[in-house]
C-alpha positions in Angstrom: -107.3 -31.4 145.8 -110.0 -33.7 144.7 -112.9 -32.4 142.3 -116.2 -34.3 141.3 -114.3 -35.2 138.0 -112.2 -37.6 140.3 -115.2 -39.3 141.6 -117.1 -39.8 139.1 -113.7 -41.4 137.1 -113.1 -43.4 140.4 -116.7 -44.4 140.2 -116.5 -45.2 136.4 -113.3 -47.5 137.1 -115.3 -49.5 140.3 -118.5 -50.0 137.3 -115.2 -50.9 134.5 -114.2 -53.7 136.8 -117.2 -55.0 138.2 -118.8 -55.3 134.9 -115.3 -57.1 133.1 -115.7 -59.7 136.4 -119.3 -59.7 136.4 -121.1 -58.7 133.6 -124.1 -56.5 133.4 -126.7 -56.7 136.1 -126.9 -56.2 139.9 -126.7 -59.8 141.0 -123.5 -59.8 142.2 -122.9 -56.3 143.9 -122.8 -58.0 147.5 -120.2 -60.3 146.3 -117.5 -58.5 144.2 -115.9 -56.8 146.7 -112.5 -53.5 146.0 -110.2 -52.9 147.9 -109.0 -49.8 149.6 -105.4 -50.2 148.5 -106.1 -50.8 145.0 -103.9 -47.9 143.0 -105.6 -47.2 139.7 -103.5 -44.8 138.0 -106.3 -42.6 136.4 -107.1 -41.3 139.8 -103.4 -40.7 140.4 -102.5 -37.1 141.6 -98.6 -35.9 141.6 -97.3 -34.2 144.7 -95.1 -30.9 144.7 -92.3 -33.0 146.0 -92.7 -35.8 143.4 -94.2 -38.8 145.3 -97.9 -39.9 143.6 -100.9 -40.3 145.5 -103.8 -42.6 145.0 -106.4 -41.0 146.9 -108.6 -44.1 147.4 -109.3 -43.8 150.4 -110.9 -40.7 150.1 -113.1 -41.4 147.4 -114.1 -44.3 149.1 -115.9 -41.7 151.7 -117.3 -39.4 149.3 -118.9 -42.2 147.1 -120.2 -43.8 150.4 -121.5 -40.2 151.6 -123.6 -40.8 148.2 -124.6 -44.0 148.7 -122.9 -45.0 145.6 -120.8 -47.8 147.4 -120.8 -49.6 151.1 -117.5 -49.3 152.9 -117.4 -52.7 155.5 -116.6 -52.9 158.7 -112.7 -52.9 158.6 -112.8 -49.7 156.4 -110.1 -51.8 154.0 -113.2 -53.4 151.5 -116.2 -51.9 149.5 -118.5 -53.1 147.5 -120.7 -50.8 144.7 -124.5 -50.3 145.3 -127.2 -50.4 143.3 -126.9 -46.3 143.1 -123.5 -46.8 142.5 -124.1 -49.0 139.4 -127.0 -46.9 138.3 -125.2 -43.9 138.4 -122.2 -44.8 136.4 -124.3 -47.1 134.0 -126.0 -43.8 132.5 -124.8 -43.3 129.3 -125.0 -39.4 128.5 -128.8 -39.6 126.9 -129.8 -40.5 130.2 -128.5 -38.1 132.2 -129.9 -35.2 130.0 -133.3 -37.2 130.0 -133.1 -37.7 133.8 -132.3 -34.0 133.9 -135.2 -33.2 132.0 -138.1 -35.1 134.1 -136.2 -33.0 137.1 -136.9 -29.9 135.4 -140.2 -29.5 133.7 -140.4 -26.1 133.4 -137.2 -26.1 131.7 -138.3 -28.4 128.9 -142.2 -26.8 128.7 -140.6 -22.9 128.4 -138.3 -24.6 125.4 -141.4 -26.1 124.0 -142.7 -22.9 123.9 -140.0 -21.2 122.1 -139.6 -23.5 119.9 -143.2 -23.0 118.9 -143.2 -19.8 118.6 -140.3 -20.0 116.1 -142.0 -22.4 114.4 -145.0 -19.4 114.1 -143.0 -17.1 112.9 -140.7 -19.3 110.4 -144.6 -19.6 109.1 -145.4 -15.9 109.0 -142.7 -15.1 107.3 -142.7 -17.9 104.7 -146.5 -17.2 104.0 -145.5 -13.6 103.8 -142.5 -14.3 101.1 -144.9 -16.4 99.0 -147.8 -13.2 99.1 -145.0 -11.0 98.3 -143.8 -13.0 95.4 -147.3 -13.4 94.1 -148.1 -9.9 94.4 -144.8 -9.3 92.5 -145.7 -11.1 89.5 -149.2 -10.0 89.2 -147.8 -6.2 89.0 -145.6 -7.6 86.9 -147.9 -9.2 84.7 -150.0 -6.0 85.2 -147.5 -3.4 83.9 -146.5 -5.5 80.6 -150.0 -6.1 79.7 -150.3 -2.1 80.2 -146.7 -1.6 78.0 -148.1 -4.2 75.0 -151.2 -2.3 75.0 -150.1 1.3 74.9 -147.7 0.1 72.1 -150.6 -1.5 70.0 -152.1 2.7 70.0 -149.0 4.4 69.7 -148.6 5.1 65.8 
């Protein structure tokens, strides 16, 4: 059974090879062209009765379904889009970035937590420091009080 793992490894592999060939860059998408019967073992799934399969074919569809690649004609070539590329090119800072602008309430209800744990890291800290002050006057306050009641005592 296939899973999106497989395509986006089949995906990866298609980016793998045209950059090695190619380079970076979209120039050449039209002209680097894969083949259906290529066998690249990462995508390779093990049968119950021991043969492998290579599920190229298959993949092929789903990425075209996506627009990630364009199958030709006789069904035996492809070649990787633009979306293709730009999809597999995203490293994972992307993704979560790309993520992000999808989902702005997401990031402005974190930016709102994260300010109010910011207030209250403040409260508290200002509340430490009046406590601690408060401390050391009634300290101050009680040996000034011990130092004097000695001085009388006889």
């Amino acid at each position: 059974m296939l899973t999106p793992k497989h395509e986006k490894v089949f995906l990866k592999i298609l980016f793998d090879e045209y950059t090695k060939k190619n380079g970076y860059g979209l120039r050449n998408l039209g002209t680097h062209t894969f083949y259906i019967t290529m066998t690249p073992s990462q995508i390779a799934i093990n049968r119950p009765d021991g043969s492998i399969w290579y599920p190229v074919s298959e993949l092929a569809k789903e990425l075209a379904s996506k627009r990630y690649i364009q199958i030709h004609e006789g069904k035996l070539k492809f070649n990787l889009t633009e979306e293709g590329y730009n999809a597999a090119s995203k490293t994972w800072w992307s993704k979560v970035l790309t993520f992000l602008n999808k989902n702005p309430g997401l990031l402005s209800a974190l930016a709102i937590l994260i300010s109010l744990g910011s207030f209250a890291l403040a409260f508290l800290a200002y509340q430490s420091k009046t406590d601690t002050k408060t401390s050391l006057q009634q300290t101050a306050v009680d040996s000034s009080s011990n130092t004097s009641t000695s001085i009388g005592s006889p």
